[in-house]
VOLOTOR-263972 format. One record per residue (C-alpha): residue number from 0; residue in three letters; x, z, y. Coordinates in nm, 2 decimals, m for minus. Layout:
<nodes>
> pos_code_px_pz_py
> NUM_ALA_X_Z_Y;
...
</nodes>
This chain:
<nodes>
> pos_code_px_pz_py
> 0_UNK_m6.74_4.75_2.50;
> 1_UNK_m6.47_4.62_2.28;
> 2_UNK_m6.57_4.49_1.92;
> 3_UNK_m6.31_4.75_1.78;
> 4_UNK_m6.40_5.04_1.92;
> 5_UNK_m6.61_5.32_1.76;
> 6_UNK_m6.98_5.41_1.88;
> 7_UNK_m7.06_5.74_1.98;
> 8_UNK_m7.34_5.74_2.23;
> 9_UNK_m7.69_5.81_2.05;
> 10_UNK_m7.99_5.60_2.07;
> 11_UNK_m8.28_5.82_2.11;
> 12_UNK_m8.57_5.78_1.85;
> 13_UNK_m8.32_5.58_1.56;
> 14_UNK_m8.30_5.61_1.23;
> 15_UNK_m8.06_5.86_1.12;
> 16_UNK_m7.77_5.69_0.96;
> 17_UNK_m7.44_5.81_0.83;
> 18_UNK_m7.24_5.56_0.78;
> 19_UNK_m7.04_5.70_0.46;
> 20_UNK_m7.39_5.48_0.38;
> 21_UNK_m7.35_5.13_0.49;
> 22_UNK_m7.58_4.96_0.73;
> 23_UNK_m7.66_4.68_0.61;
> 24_UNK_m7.77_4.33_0.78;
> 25_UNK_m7.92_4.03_0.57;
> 26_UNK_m8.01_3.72_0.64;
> 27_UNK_m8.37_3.64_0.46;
> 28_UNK_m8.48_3.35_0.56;
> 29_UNK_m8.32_3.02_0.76;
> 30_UNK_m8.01_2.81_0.73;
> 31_UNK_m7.81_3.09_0.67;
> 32_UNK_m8.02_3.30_0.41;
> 33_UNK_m7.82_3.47_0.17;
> 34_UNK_m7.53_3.60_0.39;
> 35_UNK_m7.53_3.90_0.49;
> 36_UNK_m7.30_4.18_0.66;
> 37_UNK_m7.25_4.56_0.54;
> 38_UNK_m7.13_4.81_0.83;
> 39_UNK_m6.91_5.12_0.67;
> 40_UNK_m6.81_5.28_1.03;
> 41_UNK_m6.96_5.24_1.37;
> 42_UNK_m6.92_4.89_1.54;
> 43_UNK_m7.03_4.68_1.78;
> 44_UNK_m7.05_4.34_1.73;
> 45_UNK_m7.20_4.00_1.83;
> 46_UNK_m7.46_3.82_1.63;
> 47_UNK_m7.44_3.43_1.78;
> 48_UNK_m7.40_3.07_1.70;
> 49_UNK_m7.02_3.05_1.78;
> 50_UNK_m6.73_3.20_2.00;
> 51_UNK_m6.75_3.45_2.16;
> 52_UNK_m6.96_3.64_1.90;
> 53_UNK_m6.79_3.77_1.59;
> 54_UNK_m7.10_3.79_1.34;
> 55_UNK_m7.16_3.38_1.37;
> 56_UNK_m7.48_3.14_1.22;
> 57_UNK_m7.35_2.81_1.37;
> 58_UNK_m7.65_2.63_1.17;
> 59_UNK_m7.89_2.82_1.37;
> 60_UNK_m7.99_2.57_1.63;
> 61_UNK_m8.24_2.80_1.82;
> 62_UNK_m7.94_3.07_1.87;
> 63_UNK_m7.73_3.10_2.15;
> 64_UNK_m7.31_3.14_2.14;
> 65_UNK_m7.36_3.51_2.22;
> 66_UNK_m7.72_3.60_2.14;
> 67_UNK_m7.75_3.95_2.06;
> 68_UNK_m7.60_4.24_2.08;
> 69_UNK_m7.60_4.55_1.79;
> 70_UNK_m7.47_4.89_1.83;
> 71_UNK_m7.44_5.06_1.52;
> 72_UNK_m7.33_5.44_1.53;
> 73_UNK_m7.38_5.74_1.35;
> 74_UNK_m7.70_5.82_1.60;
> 75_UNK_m7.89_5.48_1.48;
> 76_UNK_m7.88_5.12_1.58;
> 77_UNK_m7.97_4.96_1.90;
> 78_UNK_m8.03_4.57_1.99;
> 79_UNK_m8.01_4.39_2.30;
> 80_UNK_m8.10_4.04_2.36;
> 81_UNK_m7.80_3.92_2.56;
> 82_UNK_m8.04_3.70_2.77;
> 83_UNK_m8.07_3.43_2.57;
> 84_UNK_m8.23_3.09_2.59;
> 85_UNK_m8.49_3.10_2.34;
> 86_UNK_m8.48_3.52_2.32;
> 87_UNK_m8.52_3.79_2.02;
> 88_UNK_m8.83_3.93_1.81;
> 89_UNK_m8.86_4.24_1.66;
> 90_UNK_m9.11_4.26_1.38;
> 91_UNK_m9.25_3.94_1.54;
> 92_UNK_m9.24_4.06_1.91;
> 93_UNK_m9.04_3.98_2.18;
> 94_UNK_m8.79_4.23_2.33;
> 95_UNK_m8.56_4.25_2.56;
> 96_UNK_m8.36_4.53_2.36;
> 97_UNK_m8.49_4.81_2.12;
> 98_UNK_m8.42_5.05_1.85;
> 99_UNK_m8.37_4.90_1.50;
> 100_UNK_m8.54_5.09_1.20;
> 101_UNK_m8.46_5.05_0.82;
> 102_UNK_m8.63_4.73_0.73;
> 103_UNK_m8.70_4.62_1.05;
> 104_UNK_m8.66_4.21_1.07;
> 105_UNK_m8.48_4.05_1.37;
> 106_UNK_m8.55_3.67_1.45;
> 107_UNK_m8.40_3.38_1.64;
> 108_UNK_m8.56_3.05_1.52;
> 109_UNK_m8.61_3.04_1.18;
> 110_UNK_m8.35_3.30_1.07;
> 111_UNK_m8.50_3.63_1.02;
> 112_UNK_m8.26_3.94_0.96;
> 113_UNK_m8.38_4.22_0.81;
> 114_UNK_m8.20_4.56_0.86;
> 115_UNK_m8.13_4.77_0.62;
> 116_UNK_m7.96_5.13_0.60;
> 117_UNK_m7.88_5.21_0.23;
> 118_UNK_m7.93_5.59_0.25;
> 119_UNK_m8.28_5.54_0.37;
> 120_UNK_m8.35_5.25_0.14;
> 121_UNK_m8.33_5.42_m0.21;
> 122_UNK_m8.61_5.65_m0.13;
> 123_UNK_m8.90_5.59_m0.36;
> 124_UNK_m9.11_5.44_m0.07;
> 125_UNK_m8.96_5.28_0.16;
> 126_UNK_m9.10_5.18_0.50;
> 127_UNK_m9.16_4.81_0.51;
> 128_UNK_m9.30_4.63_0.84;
> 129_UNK_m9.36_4.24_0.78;
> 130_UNK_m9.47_4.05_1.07;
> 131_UNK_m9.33_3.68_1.04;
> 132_UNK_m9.16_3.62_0.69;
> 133_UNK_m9.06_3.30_0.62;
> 134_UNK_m8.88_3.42_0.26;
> 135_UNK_m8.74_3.10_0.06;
> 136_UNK_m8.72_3.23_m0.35;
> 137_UNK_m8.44_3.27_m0.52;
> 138_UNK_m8.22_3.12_m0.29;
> 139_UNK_m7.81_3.33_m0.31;
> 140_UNK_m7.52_3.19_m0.07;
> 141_UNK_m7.20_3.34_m0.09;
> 142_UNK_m6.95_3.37_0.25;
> 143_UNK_m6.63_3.42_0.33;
> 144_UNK_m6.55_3.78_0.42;
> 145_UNK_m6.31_3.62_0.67;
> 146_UNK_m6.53_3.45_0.88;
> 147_UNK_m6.59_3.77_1.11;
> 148_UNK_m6.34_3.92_1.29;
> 149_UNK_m6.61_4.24_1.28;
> 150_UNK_m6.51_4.26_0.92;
> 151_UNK_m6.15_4.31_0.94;
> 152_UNK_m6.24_4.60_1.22;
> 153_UNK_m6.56_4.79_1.09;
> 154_UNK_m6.52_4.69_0.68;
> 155_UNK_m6.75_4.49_0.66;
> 156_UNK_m6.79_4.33_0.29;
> 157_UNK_m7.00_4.05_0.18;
> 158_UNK_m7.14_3.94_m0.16;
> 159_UNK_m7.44_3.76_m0.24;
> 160_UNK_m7.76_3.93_m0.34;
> 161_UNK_m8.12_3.79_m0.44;
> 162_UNK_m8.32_3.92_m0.17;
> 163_UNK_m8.60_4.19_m0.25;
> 164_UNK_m8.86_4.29_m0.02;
> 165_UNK_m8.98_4.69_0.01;
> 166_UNK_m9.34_4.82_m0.03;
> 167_UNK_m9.54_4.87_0.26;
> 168_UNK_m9.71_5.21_0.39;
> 169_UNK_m9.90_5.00_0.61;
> 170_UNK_m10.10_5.26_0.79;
> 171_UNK_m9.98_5.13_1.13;
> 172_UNK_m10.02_4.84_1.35;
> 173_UNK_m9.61_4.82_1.41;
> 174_UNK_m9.53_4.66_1.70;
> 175_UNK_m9.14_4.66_1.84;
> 176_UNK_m9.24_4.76_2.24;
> 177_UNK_m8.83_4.82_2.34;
> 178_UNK_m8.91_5.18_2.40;
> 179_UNK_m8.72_5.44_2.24;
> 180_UNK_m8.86_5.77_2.16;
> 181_UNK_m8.84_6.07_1.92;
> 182_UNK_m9.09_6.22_1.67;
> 183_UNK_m9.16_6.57_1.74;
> 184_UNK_m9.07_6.81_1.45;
> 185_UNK_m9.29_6.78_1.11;
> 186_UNK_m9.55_7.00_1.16;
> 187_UNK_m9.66_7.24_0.91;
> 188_UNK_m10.03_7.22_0.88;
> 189_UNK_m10.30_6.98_1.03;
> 190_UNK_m10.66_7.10_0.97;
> 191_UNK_m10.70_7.18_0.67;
> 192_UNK_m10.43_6.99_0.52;
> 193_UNK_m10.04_7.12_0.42;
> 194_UNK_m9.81_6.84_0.54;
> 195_UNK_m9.55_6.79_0.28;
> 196_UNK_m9.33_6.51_0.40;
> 197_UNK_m9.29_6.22_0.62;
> 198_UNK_m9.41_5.88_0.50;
> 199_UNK_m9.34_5.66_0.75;
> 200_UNK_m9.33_5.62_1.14;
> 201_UNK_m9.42_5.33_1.44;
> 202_UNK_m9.49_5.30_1.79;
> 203_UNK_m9.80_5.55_1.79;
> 204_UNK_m9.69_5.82_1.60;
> 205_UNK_m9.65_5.89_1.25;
> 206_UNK_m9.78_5.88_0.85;
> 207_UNK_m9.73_6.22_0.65;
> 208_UNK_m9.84_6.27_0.27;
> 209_UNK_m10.00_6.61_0.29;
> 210_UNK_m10.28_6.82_0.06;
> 211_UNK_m10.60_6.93_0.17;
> 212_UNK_m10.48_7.35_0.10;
> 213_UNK_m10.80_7.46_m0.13;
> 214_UNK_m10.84_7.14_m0.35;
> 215_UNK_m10.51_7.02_m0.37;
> 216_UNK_m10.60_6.63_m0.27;
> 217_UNK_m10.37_6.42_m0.22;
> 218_UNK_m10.41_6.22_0.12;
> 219_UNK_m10.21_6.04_0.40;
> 220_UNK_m10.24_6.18_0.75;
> 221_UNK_m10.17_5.95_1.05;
> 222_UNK_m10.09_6.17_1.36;
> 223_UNK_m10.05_5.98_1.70;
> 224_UNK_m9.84_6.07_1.96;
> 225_UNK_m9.96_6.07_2.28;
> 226_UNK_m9.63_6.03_2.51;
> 227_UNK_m9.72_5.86_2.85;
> 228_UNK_m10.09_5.82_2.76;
> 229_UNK_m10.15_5.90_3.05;
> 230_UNK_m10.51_5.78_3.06;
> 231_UNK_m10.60_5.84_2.73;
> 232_UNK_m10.62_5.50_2.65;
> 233_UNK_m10.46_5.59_2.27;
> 234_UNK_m10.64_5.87_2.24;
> 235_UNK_m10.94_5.63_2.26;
> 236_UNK_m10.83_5.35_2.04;
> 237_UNK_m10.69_5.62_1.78;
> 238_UNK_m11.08_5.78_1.74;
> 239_UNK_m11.23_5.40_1.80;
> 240_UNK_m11.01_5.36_1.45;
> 241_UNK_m11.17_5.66_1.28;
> 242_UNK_m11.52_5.57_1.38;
> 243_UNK_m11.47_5.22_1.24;
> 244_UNK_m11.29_5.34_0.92;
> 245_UNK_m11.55_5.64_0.85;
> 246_UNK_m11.85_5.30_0.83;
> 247_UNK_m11.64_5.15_0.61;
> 248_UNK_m11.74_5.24_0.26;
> 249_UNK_m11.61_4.96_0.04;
> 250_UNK_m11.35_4.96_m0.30;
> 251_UNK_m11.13_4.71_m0.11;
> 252_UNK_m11.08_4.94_0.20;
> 253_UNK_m10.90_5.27_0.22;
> 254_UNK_m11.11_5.53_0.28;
> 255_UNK_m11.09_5.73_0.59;
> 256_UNK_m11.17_6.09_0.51;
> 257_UNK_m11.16_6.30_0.84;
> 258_UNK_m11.05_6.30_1.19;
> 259_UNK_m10.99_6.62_1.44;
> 260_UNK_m10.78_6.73_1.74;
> 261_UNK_m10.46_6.95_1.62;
> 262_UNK_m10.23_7.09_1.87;
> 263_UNK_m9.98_6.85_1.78;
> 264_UNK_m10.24_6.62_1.89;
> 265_UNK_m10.50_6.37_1.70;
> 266_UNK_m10.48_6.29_1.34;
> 267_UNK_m10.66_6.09_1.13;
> 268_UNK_m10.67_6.22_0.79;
> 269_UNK_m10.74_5.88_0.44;
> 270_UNK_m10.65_5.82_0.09;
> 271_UNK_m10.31_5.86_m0.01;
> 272_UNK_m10.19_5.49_m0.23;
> 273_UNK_m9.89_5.42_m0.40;
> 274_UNK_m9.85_5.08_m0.23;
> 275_UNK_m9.70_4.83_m0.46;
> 276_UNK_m9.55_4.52_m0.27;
> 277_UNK_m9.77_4.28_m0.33;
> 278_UNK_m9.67_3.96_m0.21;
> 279_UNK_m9.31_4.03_m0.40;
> 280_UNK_m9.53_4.06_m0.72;
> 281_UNK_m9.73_3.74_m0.65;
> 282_UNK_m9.35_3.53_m0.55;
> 283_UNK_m9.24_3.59_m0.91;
> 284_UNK_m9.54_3.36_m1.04;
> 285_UNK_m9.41_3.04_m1.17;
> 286_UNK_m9.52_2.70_m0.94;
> 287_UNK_m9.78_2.62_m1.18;
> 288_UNK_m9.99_2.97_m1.07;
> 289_UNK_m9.90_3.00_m0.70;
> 290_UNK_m10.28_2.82_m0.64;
> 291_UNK_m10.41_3.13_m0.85;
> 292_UNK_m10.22_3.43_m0.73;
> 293_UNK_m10.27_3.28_m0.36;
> 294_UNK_m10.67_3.27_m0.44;
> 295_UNK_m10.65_3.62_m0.63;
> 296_UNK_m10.52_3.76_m0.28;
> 297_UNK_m10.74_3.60_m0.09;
> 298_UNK_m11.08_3.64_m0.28;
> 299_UNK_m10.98_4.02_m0.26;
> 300_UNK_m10.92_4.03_0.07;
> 301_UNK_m11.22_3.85_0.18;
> 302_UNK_m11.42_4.08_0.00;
> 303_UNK_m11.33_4.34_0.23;
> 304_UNK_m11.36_4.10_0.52;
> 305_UNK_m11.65_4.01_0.44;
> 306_UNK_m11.82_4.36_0.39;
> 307_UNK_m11.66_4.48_0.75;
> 308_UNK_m11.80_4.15_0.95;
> 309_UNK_m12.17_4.25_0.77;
> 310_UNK_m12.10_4.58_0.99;
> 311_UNK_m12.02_4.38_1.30;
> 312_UNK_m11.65_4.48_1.24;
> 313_UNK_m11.35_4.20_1.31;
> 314_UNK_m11.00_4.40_1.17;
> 315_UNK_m10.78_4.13_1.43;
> 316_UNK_m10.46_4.22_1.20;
> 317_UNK_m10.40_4.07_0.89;
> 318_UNK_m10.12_4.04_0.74;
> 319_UNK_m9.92_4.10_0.41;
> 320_UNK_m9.84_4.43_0.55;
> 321_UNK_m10.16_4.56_0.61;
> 322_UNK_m10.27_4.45_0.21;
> 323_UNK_m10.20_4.74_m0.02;
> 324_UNK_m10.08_4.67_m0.37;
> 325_UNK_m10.17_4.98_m0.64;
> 326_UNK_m10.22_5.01_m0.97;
> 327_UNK_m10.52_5.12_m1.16;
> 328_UNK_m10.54_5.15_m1.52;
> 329_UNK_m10.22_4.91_m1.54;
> 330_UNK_m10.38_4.64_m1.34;
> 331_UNK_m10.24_4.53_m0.99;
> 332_UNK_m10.52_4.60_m0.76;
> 333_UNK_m10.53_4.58_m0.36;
> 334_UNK_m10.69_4.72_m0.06;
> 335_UNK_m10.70_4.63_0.28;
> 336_UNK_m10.55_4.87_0.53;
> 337_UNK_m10.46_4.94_0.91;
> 338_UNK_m10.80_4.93_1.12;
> 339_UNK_m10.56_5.05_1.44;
> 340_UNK_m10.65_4.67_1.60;
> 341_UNK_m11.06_4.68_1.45;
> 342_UNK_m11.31_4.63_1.71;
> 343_UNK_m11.70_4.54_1.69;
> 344_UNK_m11.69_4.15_1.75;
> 345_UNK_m12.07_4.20_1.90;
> 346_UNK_m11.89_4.44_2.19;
> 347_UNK_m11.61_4.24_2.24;
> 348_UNK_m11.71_4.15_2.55;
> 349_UNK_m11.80_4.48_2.68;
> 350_UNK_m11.50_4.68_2.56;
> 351_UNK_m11.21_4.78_2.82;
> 352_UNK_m10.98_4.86_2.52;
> 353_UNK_m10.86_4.49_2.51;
> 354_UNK_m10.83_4.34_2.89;
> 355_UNK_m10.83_3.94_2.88;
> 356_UNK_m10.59_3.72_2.85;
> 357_UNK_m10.41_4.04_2.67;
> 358_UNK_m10.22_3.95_2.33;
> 359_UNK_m10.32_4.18_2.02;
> 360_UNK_m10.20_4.09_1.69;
> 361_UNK_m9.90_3.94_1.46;
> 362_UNK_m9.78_3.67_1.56;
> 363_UNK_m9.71_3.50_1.25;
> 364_UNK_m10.04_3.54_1.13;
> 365_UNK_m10.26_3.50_1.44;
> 366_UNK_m10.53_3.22_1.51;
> 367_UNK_m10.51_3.03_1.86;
> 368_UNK_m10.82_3.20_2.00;
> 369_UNK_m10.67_3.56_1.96;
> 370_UNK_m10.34_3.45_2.13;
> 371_UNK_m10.51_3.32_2.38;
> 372_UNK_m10.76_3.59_2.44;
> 373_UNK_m10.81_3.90_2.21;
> 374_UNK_m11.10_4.06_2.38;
> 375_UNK_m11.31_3.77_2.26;
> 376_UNK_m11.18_3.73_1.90;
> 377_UNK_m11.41_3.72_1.62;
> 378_UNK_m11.44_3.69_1.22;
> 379_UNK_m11.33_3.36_1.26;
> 380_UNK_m11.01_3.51_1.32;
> 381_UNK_m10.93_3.71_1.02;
> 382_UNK_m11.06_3.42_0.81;
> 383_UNK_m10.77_3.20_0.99;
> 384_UNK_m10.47_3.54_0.91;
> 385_UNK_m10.64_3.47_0.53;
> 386_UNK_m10.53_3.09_0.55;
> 387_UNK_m10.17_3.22_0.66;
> 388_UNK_m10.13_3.46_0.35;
> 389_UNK_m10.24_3.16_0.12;
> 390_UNK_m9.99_2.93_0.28;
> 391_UNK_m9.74_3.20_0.25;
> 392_UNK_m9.82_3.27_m0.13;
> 393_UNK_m9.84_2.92_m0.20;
> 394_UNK_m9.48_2.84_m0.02;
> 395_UNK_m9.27_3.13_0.01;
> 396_UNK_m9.28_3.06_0.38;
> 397_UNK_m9.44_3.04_0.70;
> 398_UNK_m9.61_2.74_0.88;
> 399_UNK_m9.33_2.63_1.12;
> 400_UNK_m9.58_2.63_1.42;
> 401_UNK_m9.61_3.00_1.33;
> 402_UNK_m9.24_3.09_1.28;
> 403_UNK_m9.11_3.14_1.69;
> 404_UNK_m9.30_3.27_1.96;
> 405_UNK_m9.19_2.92_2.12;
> 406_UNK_m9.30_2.71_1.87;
> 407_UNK_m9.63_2.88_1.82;
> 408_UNK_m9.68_2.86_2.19;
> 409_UNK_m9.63_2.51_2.19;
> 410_UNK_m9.83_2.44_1.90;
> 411_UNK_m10.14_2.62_2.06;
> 412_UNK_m10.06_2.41_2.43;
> 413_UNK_m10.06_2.08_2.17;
> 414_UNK_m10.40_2.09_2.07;
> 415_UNK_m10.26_1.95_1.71;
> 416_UNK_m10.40_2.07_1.41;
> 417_UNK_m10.14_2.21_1.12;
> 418_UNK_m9.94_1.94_0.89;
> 419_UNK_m10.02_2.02_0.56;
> 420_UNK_m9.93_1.67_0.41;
> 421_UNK_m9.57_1.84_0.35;
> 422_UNK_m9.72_2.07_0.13;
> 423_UNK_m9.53_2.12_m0.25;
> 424_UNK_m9.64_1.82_m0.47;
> 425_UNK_m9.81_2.11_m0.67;
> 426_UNK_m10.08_2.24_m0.45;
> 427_UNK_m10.33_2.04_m0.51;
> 428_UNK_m10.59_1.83_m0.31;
> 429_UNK_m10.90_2.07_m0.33;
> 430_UNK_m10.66_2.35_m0.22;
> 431_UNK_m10.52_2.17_0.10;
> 432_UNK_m10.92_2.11_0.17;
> 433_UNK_m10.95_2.48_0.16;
> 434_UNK_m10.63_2.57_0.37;
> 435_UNK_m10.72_2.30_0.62;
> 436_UNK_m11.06_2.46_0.70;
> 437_UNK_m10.91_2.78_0.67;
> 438_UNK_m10.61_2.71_0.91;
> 439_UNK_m10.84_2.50_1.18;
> 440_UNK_m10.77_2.51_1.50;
> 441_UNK_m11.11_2.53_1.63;
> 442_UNK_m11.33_2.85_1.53;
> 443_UNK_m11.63_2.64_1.48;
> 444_UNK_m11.47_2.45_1.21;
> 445_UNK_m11.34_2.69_0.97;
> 446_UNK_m11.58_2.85_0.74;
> 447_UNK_m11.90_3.00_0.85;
> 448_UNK_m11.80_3.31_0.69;
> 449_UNK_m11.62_3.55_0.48;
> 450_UNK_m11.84_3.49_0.20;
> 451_UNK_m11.85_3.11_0.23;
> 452_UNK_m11.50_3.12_0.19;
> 453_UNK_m11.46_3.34_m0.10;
> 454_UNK_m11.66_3.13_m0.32;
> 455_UNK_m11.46_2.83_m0.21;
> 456_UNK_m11.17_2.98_m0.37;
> 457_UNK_m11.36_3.12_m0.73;
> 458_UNK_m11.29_2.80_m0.89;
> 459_UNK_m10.89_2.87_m0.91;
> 460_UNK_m10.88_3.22_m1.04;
</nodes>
């Protein structure tokens, strides 16, 4: 389809967009961060390293001439990976081509590009999926509103911005699969609960905020959808999430508060937060208190961690995303969120939910064992995503082993442990002793537990 040319097919299960409100693309992270591209009318146009594309990153050595393809219309926005040598993720998943959703991040190499669609964006709570960040500070770039042909044709206008990341709802284990499909209409009542609006969506289903009718709470309510389960595989993992979340009693966890069967199909019914983006609160520290604030998010989270793995429970999923910010009393508290992955480490080897050899997880944040094999994982794992968060508080970015699907692959097929000599001059010694048993490549040799690794880290709060 010509560049010039007007969209008008619609893209199933995309984000409604009119385009009186630009779409917006950014580059957030790589050689190019900074530049960006805002879409006024429907396009379609070429993201690549050089000719023949017309949105071009010739700095981005991992890209191909004519890399991607986006179609932007008044329906939604649509990717395809035009078959490229070192392919496309999604949210940190590889696809072959998919439906784009505001502040969904596309990545080649170490450019990451995070769409944005400015009518959706200034609702008070945005949804915001984070699976491989690699987010320098403070960094603008400016560009030259020539450069794309795309911009003469679709109005595309550039100007530099300092980059700010959304809070997260964080009640679902996104993952980009390439399917497209629709949410069904909002439904009125689940249970006993009014539903009151939609808080954010994923693969599985949906999050509304809804009261329970006689008391008035206030709660989230996740609500699968059970399209092409055919064998009821969701259905299981979806209650297998409840079980585990209804054990979990602990101040650093949200609270699961009910599950049930609705016509519209299973819900799981928890506390309703007002998620504050943490790790956006924790990047304005100054250098001199990136050791602290990366210790402060850890010690919290492995409280949590530490609590589930007492109940045999291994959460195989975090992440940034899946760490609530809130505020209590004035003071930025967090809790850890999105059980969807959970599964009792002592069963793990009698459990058909995960098959062998099958990958479950983020990418960015996931140890070598649970790429490998996810069946098998245990709290060894989560103590390893906890090293990743540090390393990502501490340096605004992402270990480069961990930024591509190939590099990470490679790195795991090297049997080489991670190079933290090239650390910042200001994280010290005693912390690089902490990452490095954190980040180990061998389970064995990280620490023996949640616990033991909390206290490790008491000394720098």
């Amino acid at each position: 389809m010509s560049n010039d040319l007007p969209i008008e097919q619609t893209f199933v299960g995309a984000i409604r967009c009119d385009l009186a409100e630009p779409v917006e693309l950014h580059v957030v992270a790589g050689p190019h961060v900074g530049e960006q591209w805002v879409f006024r009318q429907p396009a379609v146009a070429s993201l690549g390293r050089d000719k023949p594309s017309n949105l071009r990153l010739p700095n981005e050595s991992a890209m191909s001439r004519s890399h991607l393809q986006i179609e932007i219309s008044v329906a939604g926005i649509q990717v395809q990976d035009n078959q490229s040598r070192n392919g496309t993720l999604l949210n940190g998943v590889p696809i072959h081509s998919a439906t784009v959703r505001d502040r969904d991040r596309l990545q080649v190499g170490e450019t990451i590009i995070e769409v944005r669609c400015a009518k959706s964006a200034r609702q008070a709570s945005p949804v915001y999926i984070e699976e491989t960040i690699a987010r320098p500070l403070n960094v603008q770039v400016l560009i030259n509103p020539k450069s794309s042909a795309v911009g003469a044709q679709a109005g595309i206008a550039t100007k530099s911005k300092q980059l700010t990341e959304a809070a997260s709802t964080a009640y679902f284990s996104e993952a980009a699969t390439g399917e497209t499909s629709s949410l069904p209409p909002m439904p009125k009542n689940l249970g006993a609960y009014r539903v009151e609006a939609l808080a954010g969506k994923g693969g599985m289903g949906a999050v509304y905020r809804g009261r329970h009718a006689k008391t008035g709470q206030l709660v989230a309510i996740k609500l699968i959808r059970q399209v092409g389960d055919t064998d009821g595989t969701l259905l299981t993992a979806f209650a297998r999430e409840a079980d585990l979340l209804k054990q979990l009693r602990h101040p650093r966890i949200t609270q699961a508060i009910e599950f049930g069967i609705a016509p519209e199909g299973p819900y799981l019914v928890m506390e309703w937060i007002e998620v504050l983006d943490v790790i956006a609160e924790l990047d304005k520290k100054p250098v001199n208190k990136k050791e602290r604030a990366a210790a402060w998010l850890a010690t919290r989270v492995l409280e949590a961690l530490d609590y589930a793995h007492s109940k045999g429970i291994v959460h195989r999923d975090i992440k940034p995303a899946n760490i609530l910010g809130y505020l209590q009393e004035g003071k930025l508290q967090l809790k850890l969120a999105d059980f969807g992955l959970a599964k009792r480490f002592a069963d793990a080897s009698h459990t058909n939910l995960t098959a062998a050899g099958e990958f479950r997880g983020t990418l960015a944040y996931t140890a070598p064992e649970q790429f490998l094999d996810a069946k098998r994982v245990g709290p060894a794992a989560d103590l390893y995503a906890v090293g990743i968060c540090m390393y990502r508080i501490l340096t605004g970015s992402l270990p480069k082993s961990q930024s591509t699907l190939t590099a990470y692959a490679a790195w795991v097929q090297s049997g080489e442990q991670h190079d933290l000599d090239k650390l910042p001059d200001y994280v010290t010694d005693k912390m690089k002793l902490v990452l490095s048993r954190a980040l180990d490549r061998e389970p064995g040799k990280r620490f023996e537990s949640a616990g033991v690794m909390l206290a490790s880290l008491k000394e720098f709060i």
